[in-house]
C-alpha positions as CSV (number, residue, x, y, z in Angstrom):
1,X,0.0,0.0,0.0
2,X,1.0,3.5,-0.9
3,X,2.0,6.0,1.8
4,X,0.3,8.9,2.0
5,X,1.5,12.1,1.5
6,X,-0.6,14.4,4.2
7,X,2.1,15.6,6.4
8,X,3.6,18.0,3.3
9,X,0.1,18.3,1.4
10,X,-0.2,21.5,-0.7
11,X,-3.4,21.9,0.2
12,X,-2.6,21.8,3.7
13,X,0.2,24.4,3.1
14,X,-2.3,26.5,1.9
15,X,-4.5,26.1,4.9
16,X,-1.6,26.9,7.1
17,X,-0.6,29.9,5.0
18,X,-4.0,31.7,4.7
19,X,-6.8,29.4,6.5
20,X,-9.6,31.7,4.4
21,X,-8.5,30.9,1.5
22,X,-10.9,29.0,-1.1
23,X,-8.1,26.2,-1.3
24,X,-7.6,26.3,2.6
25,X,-10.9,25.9,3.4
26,X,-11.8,23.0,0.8
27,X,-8.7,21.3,2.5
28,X,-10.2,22.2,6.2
29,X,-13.5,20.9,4.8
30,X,-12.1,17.5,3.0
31,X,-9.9,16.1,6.4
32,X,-13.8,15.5,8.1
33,X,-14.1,12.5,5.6
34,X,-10.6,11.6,3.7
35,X,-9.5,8.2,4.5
36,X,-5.9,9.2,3.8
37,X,-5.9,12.1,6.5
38,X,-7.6,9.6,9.2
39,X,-4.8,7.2,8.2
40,X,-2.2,10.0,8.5
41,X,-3.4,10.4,12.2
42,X,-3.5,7.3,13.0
43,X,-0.2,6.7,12.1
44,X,1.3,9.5,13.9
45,X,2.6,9.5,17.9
46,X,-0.3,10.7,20.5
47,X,1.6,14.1,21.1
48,X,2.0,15.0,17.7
49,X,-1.8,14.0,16.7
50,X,-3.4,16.1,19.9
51,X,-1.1,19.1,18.3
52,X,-2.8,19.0,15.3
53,X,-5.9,18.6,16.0
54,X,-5.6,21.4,18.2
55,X,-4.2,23.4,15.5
56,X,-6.6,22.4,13.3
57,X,-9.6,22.1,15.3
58,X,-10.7,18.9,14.9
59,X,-12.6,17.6,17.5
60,X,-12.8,13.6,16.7
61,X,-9.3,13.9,17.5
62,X,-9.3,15.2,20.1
63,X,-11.4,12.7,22.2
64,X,-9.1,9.4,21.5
């Protein structure tokens, strides 16, 4: 299986960069439901997945 590529997403830099963007806010909007953003989390350590979703607001996260 392919390895994902959501840690240096361009869509995610754009988010980061200016989080009103149209491309920023599609990307905020696609991580509720993209399998390859859950897997990304998943395969992160605890410390560094509570950091972003904290920076990124994402509740679901936030819980485990």
């Amino acid at each position: 299986m392919a390895e994902n590529n959501c840690g240096n997403c361009a869509f995610r830099a754009k988010y980061d960069n200016n989080p009103k963007s149209l491309l920023g806010r599609l990307w905020r909007w696609h991580v509720n439901f993209c399998p390859g953003w859950k897997s990304y989390m998943n395969s992160v350590s605890d410390e560094e997945r509570t950091s972003l979703a904290q920076k990124y607001q994402l509740k679901k996260y936030l819980s485990e």
